[in-house]
C-alpha positions in Angstrom: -11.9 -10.5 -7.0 -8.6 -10.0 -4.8 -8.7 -9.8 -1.1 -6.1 -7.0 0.0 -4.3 -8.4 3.1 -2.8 -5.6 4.9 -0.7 -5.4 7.9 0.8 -2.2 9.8 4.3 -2.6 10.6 6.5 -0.9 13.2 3.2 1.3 14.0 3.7 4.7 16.0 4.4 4.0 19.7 1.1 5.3 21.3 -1.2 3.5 18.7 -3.0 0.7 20.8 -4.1 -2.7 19.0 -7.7 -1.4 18.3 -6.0 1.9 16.3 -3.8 -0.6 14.2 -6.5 -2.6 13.2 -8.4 0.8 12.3 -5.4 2.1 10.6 -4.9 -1.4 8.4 -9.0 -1.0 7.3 -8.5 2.4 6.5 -5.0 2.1 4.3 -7.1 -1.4 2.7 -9.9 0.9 1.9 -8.1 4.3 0.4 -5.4 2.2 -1.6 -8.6 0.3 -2.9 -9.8 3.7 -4.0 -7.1 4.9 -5.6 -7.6 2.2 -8.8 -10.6 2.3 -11.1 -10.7 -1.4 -11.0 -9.2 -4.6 -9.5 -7.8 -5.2 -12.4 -5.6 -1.9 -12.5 -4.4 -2.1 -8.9 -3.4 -5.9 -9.5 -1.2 -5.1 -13.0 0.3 -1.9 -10.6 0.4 -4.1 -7.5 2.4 -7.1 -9.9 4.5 -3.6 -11.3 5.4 -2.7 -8.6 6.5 -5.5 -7.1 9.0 -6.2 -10.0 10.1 -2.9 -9.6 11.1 -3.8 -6.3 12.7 -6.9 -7.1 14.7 -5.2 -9.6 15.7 -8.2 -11.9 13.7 -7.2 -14.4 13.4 -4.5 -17.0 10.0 -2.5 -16.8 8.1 -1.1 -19.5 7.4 2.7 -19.5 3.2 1.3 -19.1 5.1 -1.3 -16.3 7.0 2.5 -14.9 4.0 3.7 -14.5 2.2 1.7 -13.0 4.2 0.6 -10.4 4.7 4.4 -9.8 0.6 4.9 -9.3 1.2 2.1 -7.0 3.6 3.5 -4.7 1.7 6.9 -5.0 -1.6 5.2 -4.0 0.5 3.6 -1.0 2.1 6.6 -0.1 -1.5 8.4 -0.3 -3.2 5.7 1.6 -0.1 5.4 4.8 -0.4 9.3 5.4 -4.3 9.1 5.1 -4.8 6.0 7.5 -2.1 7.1 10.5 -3.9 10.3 10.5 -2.2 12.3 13.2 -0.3 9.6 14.3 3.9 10.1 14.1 5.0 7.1 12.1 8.7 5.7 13.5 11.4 5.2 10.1 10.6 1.9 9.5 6.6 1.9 10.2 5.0 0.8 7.4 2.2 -0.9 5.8 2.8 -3.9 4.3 0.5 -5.3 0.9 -0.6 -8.6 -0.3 -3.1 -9.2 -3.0 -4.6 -12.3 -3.1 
């Protein structure tokens, strides 16, 4: 099973250490959600990341799932900062391992 590695970048000026470690658990745990297995959040993880990159071609399945992907990251970032005013570059940053 993959370990989700998450870190909270450029977090929201009056979010202390203890809230961005808070905020990382939560966005781990919703995006986690947000798939019906491992195995379908790695494929739209790997999507997704291709889509990024941009090199590549995607299939309409690939489409797809790198669009659930962003959707569940999207999702999971508005959930976990809660009330929190994110700056334009904060973000939270994924690695499955």
């Amino acid at each position: 099973m993959s370990a989700i590695n998450v870190t909270l970048r450029d977090a929201p000026t009056k979010m202390s250490s203890e809230g961005v470690a808070a905020a990382e658990q939560k966005f781990s745990t919703i995006l986690a959600k947000q798939f019906s297995s491992q195995e379908s959040m790695s494929k739209a993880y790997k999507a997704y990341q291709t889509a990024q990159d941009g090199d590549v071609p995607l299939s309409t399945q690939a489409q797809s799932q790198a669009m659930a992907f962003h959707n569940a990251v999207t999702k999971a970032t508005q959930l976990a900062l809660g009330g929190y005013r994110p700056t334009e570059d904060t973000r939270f940053d994924v690695r499955l391992n």
